[in-house]
C-alpha positions as CSV (number, residue, x, y, z in Angstrom):
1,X,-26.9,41.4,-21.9
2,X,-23.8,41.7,-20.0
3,X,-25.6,39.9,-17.0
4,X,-26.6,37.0,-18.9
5,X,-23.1,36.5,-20.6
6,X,-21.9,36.0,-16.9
7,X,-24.6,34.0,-15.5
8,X,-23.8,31.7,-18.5
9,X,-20.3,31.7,-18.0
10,X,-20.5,30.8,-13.9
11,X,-23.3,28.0,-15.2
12,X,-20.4,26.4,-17.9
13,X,-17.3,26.7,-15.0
14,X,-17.6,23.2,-13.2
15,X,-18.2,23.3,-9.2
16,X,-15.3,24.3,-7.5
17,X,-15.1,20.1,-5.8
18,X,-14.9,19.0,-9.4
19,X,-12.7,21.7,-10.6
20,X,-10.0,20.8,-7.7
21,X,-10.6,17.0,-9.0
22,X,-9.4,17.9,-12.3
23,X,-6.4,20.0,-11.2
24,X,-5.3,16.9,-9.5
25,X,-5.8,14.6,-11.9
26,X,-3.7,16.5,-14.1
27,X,-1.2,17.3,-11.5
28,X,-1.4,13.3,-10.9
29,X,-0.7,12.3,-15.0
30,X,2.5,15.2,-14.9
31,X,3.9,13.4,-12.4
32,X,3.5,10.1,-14.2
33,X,6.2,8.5,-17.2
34,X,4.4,8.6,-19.9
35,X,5.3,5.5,-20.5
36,X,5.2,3.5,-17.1
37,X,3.5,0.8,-16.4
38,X,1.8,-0.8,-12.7
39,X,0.6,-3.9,-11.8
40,X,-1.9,-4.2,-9.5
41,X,-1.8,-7.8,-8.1
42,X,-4.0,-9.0,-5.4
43,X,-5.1,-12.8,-4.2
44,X,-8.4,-11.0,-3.2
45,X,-10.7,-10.6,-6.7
46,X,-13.2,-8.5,-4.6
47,X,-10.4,-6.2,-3.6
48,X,-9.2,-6.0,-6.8
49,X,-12.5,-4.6,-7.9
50,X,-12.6,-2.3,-5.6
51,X,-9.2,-1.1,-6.6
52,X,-10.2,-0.4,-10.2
53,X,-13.5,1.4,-9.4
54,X,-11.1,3.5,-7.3
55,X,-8.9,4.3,-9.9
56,X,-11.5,5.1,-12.5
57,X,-13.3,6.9,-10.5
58,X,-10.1,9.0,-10.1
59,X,-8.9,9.0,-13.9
60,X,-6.3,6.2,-13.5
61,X,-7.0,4.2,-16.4
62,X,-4.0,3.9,-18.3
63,X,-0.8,1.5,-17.8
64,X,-2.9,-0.1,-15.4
65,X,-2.8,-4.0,-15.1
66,X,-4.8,-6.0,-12.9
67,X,-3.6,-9.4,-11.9
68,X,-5.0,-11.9,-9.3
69,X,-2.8,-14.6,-7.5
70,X,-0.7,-15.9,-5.0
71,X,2.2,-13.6,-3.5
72,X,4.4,-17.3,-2.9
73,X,4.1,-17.8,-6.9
74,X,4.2,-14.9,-9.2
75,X,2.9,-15.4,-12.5
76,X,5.7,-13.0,-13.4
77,X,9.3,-14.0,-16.0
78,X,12.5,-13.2,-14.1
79,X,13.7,-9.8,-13.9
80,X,10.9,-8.0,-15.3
81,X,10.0,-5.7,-12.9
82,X,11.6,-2.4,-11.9
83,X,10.1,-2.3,-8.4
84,X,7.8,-4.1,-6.1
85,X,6.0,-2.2,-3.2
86,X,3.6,-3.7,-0.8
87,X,1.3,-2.0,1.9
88,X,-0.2,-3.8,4.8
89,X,0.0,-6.9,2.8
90,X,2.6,-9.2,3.6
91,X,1.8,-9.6,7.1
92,X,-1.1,-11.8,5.7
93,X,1.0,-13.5,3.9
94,X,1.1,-17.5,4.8
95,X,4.8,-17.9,4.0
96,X,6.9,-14.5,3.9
97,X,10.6,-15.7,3.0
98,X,8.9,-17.5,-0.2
99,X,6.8,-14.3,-0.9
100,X,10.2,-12.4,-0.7
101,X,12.2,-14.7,-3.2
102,X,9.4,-14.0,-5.3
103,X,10.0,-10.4,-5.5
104,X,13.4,-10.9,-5.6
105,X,13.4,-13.1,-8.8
106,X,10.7,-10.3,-10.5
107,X,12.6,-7.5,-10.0
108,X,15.4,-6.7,-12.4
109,X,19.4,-6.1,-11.5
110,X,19.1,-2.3,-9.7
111,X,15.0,-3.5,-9.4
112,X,13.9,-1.7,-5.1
113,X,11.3,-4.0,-2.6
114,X,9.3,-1.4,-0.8
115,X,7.3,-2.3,1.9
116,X,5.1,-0.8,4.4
117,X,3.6,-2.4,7.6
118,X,2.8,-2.0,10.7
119,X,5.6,-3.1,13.1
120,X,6.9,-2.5,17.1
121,X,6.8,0.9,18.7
122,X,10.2,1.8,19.5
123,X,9.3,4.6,22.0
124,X,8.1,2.8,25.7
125,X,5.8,5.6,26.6
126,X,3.9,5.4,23.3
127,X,4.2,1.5,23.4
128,X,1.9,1.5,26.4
129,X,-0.3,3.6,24.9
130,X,-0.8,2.0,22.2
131,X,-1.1,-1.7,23.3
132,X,-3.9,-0.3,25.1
133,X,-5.8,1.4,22.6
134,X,-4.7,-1.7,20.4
135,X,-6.3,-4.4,22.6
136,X,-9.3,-2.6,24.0
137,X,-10.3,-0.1,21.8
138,X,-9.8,-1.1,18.2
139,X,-11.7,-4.3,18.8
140,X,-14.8,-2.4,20.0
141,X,-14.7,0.1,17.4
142,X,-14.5,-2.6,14.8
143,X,-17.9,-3.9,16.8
144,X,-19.8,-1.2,16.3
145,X,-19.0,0.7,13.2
146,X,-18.1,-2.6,11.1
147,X,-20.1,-5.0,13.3
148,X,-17.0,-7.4,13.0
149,X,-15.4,-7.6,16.4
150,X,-13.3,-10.7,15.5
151,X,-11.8,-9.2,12.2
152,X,-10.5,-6.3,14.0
153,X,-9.4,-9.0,17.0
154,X,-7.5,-10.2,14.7
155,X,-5.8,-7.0,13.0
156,X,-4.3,-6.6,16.0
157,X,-2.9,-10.2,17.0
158,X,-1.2,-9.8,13.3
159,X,0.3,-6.8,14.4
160,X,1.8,-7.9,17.3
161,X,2.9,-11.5,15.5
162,X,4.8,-9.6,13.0
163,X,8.4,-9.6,13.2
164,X,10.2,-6.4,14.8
165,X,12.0,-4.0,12.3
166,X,15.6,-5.4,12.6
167,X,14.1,-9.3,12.7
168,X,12.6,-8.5,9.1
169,X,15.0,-6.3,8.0
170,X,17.2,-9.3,8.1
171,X,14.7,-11.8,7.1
172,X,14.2,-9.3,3.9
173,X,18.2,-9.9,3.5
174,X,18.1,-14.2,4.0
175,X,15.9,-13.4,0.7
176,X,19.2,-11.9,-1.4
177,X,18.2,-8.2,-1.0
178,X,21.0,-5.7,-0.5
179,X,21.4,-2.5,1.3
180,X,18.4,-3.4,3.6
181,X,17.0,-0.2,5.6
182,X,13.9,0.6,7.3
183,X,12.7,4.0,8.5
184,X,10.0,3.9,11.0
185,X,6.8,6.3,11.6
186,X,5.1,7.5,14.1
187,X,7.3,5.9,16.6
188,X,7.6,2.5,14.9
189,X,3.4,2.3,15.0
190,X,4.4,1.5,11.1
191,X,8.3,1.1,9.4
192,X,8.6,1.0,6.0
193,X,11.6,-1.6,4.6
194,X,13.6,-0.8,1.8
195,X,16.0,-3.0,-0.2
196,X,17.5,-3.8,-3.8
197,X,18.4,-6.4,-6.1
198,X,22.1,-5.9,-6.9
């Protein structure tokens, strides 16, 4: 009898994958205001779906909004946002400095621009490296896993077009932010922009 109590006991206890899910998931809503709000904005409506299976699939259902449209013409009021992050998004931007008044006006008074992308390796050993694993490598690989040569072709022309750290560190400042900083990583491979709305 004592047997079957613990076989039935192992059979209720959920895999140990989808016990570690739920732990984080938990540890995930903790860290999370109970009150707080995100909106998820995105001028791609496929990529928007796939952003909201992800999420569900990983509990993050409430406070969530979903918004399509245009970076250069928020469909947001004035000041009514406490913070606006981007990742490996405004480099496809058409027109940047309009993008970034944008933010600017969404944000409220004390309101932080975040922004990741990739950007200019700082280090001239890396550098070399990494133009050449940039121009003849990632190309190929985007060939053969993705079959899409061209797309990854053109990931890394965008790189390379995008403005150095201090160049859009200042261009982030023509668009009214304050106390403009940038940190990069790994070398500068990536930088992430900071500034605020005072």
């Amino acid at each position: 009898q004592q047997q079957q109590q613990q076989q039935q006991q192992q059979q209720q206890q959920p895999p140990p994958w989808q016990a570690q899910q739920q732990q984080q998931r938990v540890e995930r809503e903790a860290q999370c205001p109970p009150n707080g709000e995100v909106t998820v904005f995105d001028i791609n409506a496929e990529m928007l779906e796939v952003g909201k299976s992800r999420a569900t699939t990983q509990g993050l259902i409430s406070g969530l909004h979903w918004v399509q449209g245009n970076a250069e013409q928020l469909p947001f009021a004035d000041g009514s946002m406490d913070s606006y992050t981007v990742a490996f998004g405004i480099r496809n931007v058409t027109n940047r400095h309009a993008a970034l008044c944008e933010a600017h006006r969404v944000l409220k008074r004390g309101g932080r621009l975040l922004c990741l992308e990739f950007s200019h390796v700082s280090v001239p050993v890396l550098k070399e490296m990494y133009d050449m694993y940039s121009f003849n490598i990632i190309p190929k690989v985007g060939g053969v896993v993705a079959k899409d040569e061209q797309s990854y072709q053109y990931l890394v022309e965008s790189i390379r077009q995008f403005p150095d750290q201090e160049t859009w560190a200042e261009q982030i400042r023509a668009a009214g932010f304050k106390a403009v900083t940038y940190e990069n990583i790994t070398g500068g491979v990536v930088a992430i922009h900071s500034g605020f709305k005072l």
